[in-house]
C-alpha positions as CSV (number, residue, x, y, z in Angstrom):
1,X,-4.2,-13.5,17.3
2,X,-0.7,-13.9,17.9
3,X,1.7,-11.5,19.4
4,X,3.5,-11.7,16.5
5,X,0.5,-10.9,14.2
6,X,-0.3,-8.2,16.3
7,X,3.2,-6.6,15.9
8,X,3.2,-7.4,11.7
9,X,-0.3,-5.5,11.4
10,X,1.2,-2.7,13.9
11,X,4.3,-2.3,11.3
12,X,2.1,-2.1,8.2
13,X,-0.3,0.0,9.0
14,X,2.3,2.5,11.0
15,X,4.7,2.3,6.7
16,X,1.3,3.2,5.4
17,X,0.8,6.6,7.0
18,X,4.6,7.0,6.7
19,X,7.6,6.7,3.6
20,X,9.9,5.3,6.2
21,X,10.0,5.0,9.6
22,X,13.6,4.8,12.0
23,X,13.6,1.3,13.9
24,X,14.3,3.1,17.0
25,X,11.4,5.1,16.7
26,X,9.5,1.8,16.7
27,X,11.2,0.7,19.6
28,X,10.4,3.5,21.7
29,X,8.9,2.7,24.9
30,X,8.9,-1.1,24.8
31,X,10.8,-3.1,27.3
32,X,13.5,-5.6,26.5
33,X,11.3,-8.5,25.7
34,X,8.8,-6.3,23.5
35,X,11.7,-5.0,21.2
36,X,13.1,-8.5,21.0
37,X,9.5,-9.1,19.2
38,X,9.6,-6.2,17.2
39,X,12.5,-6.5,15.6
40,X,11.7,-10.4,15.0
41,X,8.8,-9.0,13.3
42,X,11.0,-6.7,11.3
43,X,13.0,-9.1,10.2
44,X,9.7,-11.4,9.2
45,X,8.7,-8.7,6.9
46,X,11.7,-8.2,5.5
47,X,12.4,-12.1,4.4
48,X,9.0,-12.5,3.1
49,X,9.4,-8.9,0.9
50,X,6.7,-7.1,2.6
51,X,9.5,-4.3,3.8
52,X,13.0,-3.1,3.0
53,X,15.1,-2.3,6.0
54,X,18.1,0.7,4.5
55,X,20.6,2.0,7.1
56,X,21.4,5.4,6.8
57,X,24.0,6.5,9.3
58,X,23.3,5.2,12.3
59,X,19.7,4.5,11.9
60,X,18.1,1.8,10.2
61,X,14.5,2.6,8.5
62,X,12.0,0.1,7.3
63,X,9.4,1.3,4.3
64,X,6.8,-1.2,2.3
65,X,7.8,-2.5,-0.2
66,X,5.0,-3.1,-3.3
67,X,3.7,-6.4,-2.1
68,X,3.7,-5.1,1.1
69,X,1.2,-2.3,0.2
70,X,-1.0,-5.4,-1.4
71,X,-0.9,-7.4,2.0
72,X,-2.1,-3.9,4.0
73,X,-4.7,-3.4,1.7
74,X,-6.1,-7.2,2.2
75,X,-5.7,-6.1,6.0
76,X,-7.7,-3.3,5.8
77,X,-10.5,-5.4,4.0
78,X,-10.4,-8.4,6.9
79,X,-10.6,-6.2,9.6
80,X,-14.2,-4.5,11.4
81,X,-12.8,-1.8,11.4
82,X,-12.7,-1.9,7.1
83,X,-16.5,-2.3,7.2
84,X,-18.2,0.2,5.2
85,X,-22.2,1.2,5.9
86,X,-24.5,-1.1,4.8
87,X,-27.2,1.2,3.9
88,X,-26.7,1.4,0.4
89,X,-26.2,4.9,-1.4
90,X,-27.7,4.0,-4.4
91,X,-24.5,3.6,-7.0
92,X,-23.4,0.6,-8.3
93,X,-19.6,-0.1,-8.3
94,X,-18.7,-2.5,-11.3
95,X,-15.3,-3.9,-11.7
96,X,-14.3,-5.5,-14.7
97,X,-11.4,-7.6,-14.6
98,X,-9.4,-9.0,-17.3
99,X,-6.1,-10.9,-16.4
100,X,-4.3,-13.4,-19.0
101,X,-3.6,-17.2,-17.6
102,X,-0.1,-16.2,-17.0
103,X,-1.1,-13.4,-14.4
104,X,-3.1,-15.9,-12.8
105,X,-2.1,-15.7,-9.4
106,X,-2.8,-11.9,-9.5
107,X,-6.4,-12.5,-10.6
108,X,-7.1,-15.2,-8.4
109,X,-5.5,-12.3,-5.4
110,X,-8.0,-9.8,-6.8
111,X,-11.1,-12.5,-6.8
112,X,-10.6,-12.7,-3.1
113,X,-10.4,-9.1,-2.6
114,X,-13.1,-8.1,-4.2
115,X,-15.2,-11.1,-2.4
116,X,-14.5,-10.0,0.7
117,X,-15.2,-6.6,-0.1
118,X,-19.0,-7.7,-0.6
119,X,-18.8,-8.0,-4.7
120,X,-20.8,-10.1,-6.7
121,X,-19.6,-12.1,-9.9
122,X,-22.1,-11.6,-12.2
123,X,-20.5,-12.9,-15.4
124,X,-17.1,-14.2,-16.1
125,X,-14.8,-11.6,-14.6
126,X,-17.4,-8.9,-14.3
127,X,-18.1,-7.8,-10.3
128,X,-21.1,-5.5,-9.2
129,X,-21.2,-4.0,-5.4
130,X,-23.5,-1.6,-3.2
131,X,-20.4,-1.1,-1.3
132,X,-18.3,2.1,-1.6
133,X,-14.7,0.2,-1.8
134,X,-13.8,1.6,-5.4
135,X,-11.3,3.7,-3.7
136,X,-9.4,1.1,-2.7
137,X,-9.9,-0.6,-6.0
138,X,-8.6,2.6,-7.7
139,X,-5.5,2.4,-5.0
140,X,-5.0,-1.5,-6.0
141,X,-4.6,-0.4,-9.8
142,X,-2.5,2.0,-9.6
143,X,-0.2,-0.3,-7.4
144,X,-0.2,-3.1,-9.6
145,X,0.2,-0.7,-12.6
146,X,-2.5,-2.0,-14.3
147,X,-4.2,0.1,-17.7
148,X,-6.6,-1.9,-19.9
149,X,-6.8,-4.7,-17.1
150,X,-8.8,-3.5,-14.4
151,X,-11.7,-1.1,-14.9
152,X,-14.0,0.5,-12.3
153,X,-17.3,1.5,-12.9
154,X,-19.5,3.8,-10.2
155,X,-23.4,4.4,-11.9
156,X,-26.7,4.5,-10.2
157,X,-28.2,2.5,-13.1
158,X,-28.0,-1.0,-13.8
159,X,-30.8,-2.7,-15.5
160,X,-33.6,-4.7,-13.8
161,X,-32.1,-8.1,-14.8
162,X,-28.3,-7.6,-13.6
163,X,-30.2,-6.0,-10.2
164,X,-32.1,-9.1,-9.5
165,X,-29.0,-11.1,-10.2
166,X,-26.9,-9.3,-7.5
167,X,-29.3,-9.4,-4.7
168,X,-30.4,-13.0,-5.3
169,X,-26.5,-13.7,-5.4
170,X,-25.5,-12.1,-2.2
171,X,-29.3,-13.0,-0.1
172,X,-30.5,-9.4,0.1
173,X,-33.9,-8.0,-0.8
């Protein structure tokens, strides 16, 4: 991973414990070459839309922007530190999806999502998990503001039909 990479994660994931955070307060404690990077990565962020930079006096502060809170939370999914325990505490999460064609690129977003989040597709736009990730799910709808679109499900019964489906689908059991 890239130095650069490094520093883009570093950002994100320091804006999503924080509203805004000062530059400078970034740049603390690097050298001259270091803070060169940083604020290259700044300014990354900031042309593709995944931060705002505001000045205020004589600081400058960064904060996520809404597609920036989308490109942590795909962060926290890719990364080993994002993996959940595998023994299973017996509730199912179901998702239920249900995005018109011309919202297509946020469905396809949320098919990968919950893929890498260890979801199943067991009909149409209908995905069953052991994993506990409905949190973040929850998190992901509120951020895209959707209502009737998304809908999360946590039960510990699913019938014996749908069960076999899932583990044969993911090869477990």
């Amino acid at each position: 991973m890239s130095s650069n990479s490094n520093n883009t994660n570093k950002i994100l994931k320091i804006l999503a414990k924080n509203r805004a955070v000062a530059i400078d307060t970034l740049k603390q404690g690097g050298d001259k070459k270091t803070n060169y990077a940083l604020l290259r990565s700044i300014k990354n962020l900031a042309q593709v839309g995944l931060v705002e930079i505001h000045n205020s006096g004589k600081q400058k502060y960064i904060r996520l922007t809404q597609k920036g809170k989308n490109k942590l939370n795909c962060i926290k999914l890719y990364e080993d530190e994002a993996i959940v325990s595998a023994s299973w505490d017996g509730y199912w999460r179901i998702i239920i999806i249900d995005l018109p064609e011309d919202r297509k690129n946020e469905r396809e977003a949320l098919r990968y999502l919950l893929k890498k989040a260890g979801f199943v597709c067991i009909k149409n736009s209908v995905w069953i998990s052991i994993y506990p990730f409905e949190n973040l799910f929850t998190n992901i709808k509120k951020d895209l503001g959707f209502t009737n679109e998304m809908m999360i499900i946590v039960t510990d019964k699913v019938d014996e039909i749908t069960q076999e489906q899932f583990f044969l689908s993911c090869g477990t059991k």
